[in-house]
Backbone as XML, in Angstrom:
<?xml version="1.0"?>
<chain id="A" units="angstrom">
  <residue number="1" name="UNK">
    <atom name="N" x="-1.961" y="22.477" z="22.685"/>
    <atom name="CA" x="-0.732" y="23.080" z="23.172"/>
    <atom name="C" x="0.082" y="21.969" z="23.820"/>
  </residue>
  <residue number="2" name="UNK">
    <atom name="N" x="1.385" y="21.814" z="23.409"/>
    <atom name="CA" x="2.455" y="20.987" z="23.671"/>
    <atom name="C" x="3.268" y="21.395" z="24.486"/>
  </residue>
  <residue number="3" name="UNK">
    <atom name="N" x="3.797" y="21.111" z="25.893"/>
    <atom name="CA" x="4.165" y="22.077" z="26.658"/>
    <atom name="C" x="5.529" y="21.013" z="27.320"/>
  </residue>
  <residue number="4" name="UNK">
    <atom name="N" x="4.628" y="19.904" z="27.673"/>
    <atom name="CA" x="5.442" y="18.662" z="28.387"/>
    <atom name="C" x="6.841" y="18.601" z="27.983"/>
  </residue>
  <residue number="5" name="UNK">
    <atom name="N" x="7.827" y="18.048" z="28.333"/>
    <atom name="CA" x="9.341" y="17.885" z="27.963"/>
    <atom name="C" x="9.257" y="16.202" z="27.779"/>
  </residue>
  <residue number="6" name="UNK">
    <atom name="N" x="8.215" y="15.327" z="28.698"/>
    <atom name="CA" x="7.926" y="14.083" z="28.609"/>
    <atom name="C" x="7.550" y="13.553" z="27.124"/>
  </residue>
  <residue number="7" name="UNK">
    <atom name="N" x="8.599" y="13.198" z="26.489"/>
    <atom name="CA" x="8.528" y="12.556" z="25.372"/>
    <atom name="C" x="7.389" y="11.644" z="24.978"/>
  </residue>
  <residue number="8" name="UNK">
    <atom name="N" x="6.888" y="10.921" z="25.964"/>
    <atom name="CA" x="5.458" y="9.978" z="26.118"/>
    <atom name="C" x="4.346" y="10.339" z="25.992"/>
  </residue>
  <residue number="9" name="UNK">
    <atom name="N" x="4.101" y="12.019" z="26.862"/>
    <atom name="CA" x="3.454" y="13.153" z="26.867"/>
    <atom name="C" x="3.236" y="13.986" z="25.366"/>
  </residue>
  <residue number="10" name="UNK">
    <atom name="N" x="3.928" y="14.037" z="24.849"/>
    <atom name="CA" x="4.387" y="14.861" z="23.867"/>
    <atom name="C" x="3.367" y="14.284" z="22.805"/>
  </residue>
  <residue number="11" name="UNK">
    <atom name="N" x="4.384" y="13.196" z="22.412"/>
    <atom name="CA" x="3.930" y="12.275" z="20.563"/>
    <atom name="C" x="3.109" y="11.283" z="21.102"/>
  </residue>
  <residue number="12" name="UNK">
    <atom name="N" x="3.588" y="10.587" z="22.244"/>
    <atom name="CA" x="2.270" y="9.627" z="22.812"/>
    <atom name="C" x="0.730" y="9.792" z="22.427"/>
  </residue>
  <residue number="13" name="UNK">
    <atom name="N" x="0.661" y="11.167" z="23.071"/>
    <atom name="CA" x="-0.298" y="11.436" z="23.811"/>
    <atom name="C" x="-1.107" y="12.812" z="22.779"/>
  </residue>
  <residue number="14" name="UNK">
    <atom name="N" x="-0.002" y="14.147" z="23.005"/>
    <atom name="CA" x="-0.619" y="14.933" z="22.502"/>
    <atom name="C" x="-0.474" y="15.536" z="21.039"/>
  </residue>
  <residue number="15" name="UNK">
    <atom name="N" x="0.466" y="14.893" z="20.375"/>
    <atom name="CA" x="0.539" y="14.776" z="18.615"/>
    <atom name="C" x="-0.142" y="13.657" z="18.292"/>
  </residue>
  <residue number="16" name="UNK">
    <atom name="N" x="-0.477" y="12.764" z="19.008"/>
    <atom name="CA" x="-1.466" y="11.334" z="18.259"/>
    <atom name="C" x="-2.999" y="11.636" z="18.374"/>
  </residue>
  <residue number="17" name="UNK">
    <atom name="N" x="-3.160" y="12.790" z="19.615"/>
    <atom name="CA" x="-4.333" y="13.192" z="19.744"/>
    <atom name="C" x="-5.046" y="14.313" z="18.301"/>
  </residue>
  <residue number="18" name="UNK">
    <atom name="N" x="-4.004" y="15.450" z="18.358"/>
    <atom name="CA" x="-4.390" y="16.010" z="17.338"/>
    <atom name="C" x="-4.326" y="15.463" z="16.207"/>
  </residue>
  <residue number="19" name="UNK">
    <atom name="N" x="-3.766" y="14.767" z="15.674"/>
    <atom name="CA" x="-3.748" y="14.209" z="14.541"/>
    <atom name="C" x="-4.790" y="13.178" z="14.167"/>
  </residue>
  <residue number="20" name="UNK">
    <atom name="N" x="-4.985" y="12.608" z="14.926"/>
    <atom name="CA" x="-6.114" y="12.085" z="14.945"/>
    <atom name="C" x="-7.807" y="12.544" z="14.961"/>
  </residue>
  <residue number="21" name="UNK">
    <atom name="N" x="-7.878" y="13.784" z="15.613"/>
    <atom name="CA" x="-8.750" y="14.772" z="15.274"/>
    <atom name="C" x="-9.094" y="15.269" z="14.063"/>
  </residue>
  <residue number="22" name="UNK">
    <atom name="N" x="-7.972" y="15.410" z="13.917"/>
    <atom name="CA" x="-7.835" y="16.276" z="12.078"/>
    <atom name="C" x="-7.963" y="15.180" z="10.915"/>
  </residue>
  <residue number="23" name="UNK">
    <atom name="N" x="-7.391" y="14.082" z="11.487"/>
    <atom name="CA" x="-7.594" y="12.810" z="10.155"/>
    <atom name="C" x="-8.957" y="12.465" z="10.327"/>
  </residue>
  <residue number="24" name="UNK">
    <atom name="N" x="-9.089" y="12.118" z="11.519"/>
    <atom name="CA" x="-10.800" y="11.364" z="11.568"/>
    <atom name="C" x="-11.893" y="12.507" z="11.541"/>
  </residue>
  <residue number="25" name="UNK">
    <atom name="N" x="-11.647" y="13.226" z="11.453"/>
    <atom name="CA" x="-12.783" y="14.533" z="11.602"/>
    <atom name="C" x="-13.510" y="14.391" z="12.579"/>
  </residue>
  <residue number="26" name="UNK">
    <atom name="N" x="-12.989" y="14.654" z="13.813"/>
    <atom name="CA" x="-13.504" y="14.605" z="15.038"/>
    <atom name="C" x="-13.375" y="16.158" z="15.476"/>
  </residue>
  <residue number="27" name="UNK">
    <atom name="N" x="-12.518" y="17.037" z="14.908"/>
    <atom name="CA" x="-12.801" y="18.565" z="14.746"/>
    <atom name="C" x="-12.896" y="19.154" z="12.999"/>
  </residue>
  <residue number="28" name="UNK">
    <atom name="N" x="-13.081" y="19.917" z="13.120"/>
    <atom name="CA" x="-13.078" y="20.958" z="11.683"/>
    <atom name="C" x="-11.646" y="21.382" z="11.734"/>
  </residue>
  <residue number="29" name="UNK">
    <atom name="N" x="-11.211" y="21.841" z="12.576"/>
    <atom name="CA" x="-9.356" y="22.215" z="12.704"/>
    <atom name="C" x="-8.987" y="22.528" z="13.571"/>
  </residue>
  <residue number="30" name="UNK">
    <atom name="N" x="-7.329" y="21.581" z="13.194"/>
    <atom name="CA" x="-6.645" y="21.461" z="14.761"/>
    <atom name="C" x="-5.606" y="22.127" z="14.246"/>
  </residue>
  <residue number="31" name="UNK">
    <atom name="N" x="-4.573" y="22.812" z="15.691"/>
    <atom name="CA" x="-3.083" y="23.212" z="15.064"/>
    <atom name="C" x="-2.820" y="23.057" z="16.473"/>
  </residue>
  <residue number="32" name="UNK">
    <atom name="N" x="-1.327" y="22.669" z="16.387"/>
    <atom name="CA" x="-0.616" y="22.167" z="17.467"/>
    <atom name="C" x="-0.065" y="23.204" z="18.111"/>
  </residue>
  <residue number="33" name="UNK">
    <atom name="N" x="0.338" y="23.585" z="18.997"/>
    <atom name="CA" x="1.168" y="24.699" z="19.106"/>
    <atom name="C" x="2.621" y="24.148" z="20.568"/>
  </residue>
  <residue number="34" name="UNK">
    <atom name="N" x="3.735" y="24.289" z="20.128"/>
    <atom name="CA" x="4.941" y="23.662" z="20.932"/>
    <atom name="C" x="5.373" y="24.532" z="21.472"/>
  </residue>
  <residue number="35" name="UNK">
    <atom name="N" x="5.277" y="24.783" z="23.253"/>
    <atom name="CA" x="5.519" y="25.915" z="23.719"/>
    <atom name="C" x="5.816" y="25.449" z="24.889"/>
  </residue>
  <residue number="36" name="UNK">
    <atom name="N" x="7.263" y="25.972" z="25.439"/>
    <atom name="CA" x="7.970" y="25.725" z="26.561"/>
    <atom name="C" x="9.114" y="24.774" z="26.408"/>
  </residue>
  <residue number="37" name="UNK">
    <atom name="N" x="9.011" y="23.918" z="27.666"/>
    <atom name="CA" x="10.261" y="22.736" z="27.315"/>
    <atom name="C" x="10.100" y="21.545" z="26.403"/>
  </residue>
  <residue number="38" name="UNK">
    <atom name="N" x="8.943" y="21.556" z="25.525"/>
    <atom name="CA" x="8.910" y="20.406" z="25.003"/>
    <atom name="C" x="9.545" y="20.986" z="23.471"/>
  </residue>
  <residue number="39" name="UNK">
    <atom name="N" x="10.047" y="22.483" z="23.313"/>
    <atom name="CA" x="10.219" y="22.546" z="22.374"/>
    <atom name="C" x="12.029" y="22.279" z="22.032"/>
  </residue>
  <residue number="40" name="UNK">
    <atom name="N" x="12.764" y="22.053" z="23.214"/>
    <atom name="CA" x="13.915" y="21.391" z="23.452"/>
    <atom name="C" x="14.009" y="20.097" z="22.884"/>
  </residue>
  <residue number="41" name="UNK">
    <atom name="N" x="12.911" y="19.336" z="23.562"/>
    <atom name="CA" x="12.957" y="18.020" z="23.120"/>
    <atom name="C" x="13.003" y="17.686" z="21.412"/>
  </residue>
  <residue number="42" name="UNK">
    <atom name="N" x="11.681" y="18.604" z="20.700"/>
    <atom name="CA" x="11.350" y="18.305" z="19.891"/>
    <atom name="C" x="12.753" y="18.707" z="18.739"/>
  </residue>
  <residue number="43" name="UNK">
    <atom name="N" x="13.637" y="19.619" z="19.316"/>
    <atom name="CA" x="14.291" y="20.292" z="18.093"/>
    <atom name="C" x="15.328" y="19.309" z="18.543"/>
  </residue>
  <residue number="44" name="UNK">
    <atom name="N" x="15.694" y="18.462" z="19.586"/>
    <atom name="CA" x="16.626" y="17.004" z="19.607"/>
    <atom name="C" x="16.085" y="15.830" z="19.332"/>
  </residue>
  <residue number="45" name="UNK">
    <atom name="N" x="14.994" y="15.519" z="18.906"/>
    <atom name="CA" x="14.381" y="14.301" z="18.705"/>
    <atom name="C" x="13.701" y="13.883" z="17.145"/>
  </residue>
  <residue number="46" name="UNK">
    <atom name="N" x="14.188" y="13.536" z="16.690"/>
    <atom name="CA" x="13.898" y="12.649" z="15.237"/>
    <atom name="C" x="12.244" y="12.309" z="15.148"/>
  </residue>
  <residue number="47" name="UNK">
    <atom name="N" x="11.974" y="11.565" z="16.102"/>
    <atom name="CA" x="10.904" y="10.937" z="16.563"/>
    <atom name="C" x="9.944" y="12.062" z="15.993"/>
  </residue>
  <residue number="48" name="UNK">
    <atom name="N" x="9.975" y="13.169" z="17.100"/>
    <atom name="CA" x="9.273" y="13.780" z="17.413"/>
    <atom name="C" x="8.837" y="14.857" z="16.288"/>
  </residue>
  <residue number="49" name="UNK">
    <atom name="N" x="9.895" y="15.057" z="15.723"/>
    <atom name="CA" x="9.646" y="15.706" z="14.372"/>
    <atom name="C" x="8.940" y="15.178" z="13.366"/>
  </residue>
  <residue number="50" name="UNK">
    <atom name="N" x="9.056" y="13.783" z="13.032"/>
    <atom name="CA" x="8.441" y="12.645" z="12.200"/>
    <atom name="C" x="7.368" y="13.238" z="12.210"/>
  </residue>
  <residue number="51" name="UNK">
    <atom name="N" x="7.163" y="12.763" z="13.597"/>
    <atom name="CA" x="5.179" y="12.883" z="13.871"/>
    <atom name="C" x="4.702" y="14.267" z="13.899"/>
  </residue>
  <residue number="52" name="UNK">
    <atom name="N" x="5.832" y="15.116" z="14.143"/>
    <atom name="CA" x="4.665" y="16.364" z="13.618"/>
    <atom name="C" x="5.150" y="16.962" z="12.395"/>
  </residue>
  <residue number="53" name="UNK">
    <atom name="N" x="6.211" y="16.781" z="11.198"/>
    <atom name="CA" x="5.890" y="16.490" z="10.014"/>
    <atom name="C" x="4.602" y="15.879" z="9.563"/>
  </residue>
  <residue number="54" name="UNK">
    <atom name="N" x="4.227" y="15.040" z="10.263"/>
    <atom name="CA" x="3.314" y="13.572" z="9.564"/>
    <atom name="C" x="1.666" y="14.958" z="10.066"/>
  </residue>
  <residue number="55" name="UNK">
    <atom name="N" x="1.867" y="15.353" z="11.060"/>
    <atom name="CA" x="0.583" y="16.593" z="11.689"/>
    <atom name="C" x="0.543" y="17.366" z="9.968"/>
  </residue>
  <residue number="56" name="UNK">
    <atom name="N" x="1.706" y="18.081" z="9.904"/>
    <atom name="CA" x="1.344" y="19.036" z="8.992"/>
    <atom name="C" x="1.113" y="18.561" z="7.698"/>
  </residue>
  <residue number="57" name="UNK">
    <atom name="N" x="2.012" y="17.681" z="7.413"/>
    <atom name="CA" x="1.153" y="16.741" z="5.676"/>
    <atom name="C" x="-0.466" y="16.469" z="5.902"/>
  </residue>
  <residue number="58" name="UNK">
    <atom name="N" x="-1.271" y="16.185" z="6.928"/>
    <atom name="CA" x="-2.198" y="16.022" z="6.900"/>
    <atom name="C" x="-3.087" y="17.269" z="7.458"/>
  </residue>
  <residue number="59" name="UNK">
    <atom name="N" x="-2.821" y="18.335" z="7.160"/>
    <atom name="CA" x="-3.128" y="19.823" z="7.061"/>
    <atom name="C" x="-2.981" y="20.198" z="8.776"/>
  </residue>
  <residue number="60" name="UNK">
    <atom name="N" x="-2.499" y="19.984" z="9.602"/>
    <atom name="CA" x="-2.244" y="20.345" z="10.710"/>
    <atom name="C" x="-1.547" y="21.895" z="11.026"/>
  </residue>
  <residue number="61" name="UNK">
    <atom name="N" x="-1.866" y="23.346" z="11.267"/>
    <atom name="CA" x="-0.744" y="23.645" z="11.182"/>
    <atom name="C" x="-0.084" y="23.638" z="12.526"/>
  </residue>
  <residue number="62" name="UNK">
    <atom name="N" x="1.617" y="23.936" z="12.399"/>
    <atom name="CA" x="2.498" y="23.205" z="13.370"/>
    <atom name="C" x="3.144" y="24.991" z="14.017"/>
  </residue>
  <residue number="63" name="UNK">
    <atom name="N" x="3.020" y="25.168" z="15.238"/>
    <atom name="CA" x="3.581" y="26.281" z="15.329"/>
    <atom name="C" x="4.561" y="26.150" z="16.764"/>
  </residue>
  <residue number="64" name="UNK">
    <atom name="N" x="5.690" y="26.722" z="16.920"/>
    <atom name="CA" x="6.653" y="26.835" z="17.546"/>
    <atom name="C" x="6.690" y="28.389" z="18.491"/>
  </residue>
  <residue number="65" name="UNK">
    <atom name="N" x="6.966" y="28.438" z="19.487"/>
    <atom name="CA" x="7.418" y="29.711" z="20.800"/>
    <atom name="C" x="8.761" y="30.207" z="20.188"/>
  </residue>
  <residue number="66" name="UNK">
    <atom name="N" x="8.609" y="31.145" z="19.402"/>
    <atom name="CA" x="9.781" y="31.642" z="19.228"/>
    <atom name="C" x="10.783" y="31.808" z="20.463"/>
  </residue>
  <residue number="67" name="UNK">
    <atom name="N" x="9.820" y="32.958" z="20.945"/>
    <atom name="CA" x="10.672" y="33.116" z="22.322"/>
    <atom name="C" x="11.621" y="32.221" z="23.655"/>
  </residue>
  <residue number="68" name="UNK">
    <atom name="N" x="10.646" y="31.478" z="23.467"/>
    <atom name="CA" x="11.358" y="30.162" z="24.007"/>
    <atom name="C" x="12.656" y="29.409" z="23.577"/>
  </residue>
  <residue number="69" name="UNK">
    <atom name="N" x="12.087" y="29.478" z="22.196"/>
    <atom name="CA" x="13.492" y="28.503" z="21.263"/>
    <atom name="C" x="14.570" y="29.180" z="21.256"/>
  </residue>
  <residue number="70" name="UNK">
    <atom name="N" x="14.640" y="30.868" z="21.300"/>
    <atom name="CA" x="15.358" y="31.389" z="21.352"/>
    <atom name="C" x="16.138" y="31.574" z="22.590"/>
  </residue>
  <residue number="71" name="UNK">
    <atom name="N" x="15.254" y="31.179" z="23.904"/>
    <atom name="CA" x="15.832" y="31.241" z="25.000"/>
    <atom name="C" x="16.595" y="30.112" z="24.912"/>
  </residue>
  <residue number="72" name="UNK">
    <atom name="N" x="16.074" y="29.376" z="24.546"/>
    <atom name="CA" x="16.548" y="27.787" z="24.691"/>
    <atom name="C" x="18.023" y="27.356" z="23.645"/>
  </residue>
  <residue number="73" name="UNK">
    <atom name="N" x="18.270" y="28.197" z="22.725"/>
    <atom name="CA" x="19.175" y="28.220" z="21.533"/>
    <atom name="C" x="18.332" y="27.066" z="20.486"/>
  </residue>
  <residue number="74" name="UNK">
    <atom name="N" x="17.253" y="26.841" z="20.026"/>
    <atom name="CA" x="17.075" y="26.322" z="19.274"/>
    <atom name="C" x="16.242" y="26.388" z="18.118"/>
  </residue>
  <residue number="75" name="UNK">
    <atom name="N" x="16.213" y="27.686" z="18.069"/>
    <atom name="CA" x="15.483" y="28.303" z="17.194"/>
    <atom name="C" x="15.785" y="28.050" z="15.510"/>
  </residue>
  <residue number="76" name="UNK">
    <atom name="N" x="17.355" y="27.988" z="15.289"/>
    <atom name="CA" x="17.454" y="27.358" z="14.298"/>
    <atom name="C" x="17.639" y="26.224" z="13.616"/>
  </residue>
  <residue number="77" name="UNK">
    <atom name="N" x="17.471" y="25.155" z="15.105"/>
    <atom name="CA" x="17.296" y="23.956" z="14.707"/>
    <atom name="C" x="15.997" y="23.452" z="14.427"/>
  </residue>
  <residue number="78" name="UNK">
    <atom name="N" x="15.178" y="24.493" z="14.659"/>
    <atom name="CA" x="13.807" y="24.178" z="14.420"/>
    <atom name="C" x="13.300" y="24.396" z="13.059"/>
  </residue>
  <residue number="79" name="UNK">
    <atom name="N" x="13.734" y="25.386" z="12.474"/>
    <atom name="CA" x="13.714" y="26.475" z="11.371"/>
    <atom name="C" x="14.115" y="25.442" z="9.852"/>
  </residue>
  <residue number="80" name="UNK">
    <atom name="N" x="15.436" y="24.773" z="10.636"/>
    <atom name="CA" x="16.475" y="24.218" z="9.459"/>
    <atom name="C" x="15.267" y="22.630" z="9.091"/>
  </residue>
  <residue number="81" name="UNK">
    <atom name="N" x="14.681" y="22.452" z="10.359"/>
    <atom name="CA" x="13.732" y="21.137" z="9.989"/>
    <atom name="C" x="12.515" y="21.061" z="9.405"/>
  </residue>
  <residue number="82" name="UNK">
    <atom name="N" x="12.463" y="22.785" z="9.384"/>
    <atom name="CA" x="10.759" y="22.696" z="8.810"/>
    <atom name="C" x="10.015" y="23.799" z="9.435"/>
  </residue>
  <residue number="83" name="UNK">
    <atom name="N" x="9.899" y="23.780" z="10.346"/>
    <atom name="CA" x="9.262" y="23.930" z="11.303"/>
    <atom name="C" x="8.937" y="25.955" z="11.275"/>
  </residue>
  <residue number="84" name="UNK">
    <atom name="N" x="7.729" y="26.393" z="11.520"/>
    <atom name="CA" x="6.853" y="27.744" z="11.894"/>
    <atom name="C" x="7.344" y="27.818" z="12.956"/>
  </residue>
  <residue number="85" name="UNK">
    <atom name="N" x="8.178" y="29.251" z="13.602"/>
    <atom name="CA" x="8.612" y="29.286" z="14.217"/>
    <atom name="C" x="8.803" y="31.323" z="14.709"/>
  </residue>
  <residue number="86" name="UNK">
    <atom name="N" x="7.525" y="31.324" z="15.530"/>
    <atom name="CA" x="6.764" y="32.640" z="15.883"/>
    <atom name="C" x="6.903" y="33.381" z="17.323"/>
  </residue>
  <residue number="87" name="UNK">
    <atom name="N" x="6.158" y="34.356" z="17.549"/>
    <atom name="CA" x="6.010" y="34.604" z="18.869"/>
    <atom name="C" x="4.452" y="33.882" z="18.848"/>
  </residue>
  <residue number="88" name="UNK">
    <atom name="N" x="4.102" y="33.211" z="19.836"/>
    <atom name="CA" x="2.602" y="32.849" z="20.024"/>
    <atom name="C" x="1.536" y="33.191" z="20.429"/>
  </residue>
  <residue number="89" name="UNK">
    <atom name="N" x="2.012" y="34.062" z="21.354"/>
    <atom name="CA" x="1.981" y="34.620" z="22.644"/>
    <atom name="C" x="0.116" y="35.305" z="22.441"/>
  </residue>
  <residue number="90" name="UNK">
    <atom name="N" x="0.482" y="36.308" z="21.029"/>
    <atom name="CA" x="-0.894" y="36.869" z="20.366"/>
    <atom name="C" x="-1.365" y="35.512" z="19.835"/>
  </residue>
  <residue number="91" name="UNK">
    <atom name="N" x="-0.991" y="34.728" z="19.504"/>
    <atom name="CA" x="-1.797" y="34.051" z="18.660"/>
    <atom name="C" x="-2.680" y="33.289" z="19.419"/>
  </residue>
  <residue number="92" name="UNK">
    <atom name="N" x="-2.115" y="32.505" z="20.449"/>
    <atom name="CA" x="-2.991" y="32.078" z="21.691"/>
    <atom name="C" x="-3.912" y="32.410" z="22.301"/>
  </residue>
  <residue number="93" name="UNK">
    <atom name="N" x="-3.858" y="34.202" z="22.252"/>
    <atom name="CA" x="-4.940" y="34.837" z="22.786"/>
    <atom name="C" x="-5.752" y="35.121" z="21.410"/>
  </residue>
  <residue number="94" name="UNK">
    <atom name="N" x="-5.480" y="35.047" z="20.488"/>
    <atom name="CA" x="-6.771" y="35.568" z="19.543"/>
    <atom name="C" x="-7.441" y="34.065" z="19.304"/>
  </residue>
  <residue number="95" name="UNK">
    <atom name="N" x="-7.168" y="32.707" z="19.298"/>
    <atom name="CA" x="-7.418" y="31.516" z="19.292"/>
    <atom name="C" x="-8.588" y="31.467" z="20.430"/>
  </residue>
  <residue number="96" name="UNK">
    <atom name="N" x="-8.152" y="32.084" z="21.546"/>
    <atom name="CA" x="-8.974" y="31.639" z="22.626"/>
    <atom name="C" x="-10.101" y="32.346" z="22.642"/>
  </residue>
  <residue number="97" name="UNK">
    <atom name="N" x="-9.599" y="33.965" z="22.250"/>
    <atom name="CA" x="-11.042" y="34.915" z="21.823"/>
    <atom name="C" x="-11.993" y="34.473" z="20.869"/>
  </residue>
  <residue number="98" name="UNK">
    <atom name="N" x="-11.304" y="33.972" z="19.860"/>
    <atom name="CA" x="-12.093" y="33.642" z="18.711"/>
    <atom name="C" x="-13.207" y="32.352" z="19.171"/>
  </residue>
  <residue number="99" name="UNK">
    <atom name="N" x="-13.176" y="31.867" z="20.282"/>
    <atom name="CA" x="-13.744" y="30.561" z="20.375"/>
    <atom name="C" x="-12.944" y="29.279" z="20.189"/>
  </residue>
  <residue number="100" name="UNK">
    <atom name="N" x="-11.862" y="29.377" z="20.063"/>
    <atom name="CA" x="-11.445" y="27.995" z="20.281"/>
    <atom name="C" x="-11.083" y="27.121" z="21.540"/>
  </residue>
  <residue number="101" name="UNK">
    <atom name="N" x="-11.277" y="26.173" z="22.017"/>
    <atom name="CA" x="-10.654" y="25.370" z="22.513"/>
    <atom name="C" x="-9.249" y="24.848" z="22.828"/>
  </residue>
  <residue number="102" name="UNK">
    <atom name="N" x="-8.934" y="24.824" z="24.300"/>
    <atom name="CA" x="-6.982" y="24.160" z="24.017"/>
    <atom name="C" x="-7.395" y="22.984" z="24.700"/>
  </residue>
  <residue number="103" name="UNK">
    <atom name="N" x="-6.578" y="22.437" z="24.558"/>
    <atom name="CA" x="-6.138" y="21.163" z="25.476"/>
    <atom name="C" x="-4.631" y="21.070" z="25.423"/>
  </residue>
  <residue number="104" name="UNK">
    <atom name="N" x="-4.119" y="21.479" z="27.028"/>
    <atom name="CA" x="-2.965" y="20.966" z="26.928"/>
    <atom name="C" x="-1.857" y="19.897" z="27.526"/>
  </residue>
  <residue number="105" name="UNK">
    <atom name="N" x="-0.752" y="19.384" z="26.827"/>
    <atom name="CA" x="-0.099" y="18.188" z="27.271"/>
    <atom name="C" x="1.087" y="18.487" z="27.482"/>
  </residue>
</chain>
């Protein structure tokens, strides 16, 4: 879970992490999930899209806070780039029921 607005935080840290999980097989499967203010950043930043384009070519899946983006007006700048773009809200909780793991940045 991607939460940070800190750009360093973000692709630094927590898109180089998952991706790296998922390439090196250090998990069975990762999916990112961009929720809060970092999803501002990400729908203004080139960068940031790159690298989580580069997540989902390498089977990552990439999911977006609807609700948020929508608070935020950027819901269709997210949409127009690619980008899964949901409520999470259930999905977070059936992730966590199911046994998974978060880590968030």
């Amino acid at each position: 879970v991607i939460t940070s607005r800190d750009k360093e935080v973000a692709a630094g840290v927590g898109i180089r992490y998952a991706f790296n999980a998922a390439t090196k097989h250090w998990m069975d499967e990762v999916k990112i999930i961009v929720f809060g203010p970092s999803e501002e950043v990400a729908a203004h930043d080139t960068e940031i899209q790159a690298k989580l384009k580069d997540s989902m070519k390498a089977g990552i899946e990439v999911l977006f806070c609807k609700a948020y983006s929508d608070e935020q007006g950027v819901t269709g700048i997210l949409e127009e780039a690619g980008f899964k773009v949901i409520y999470v809200g259930t999905v977070m909780s059936q992730l966590l029921k199911d046994g998974w793991d978060s880590l968030t940045f």
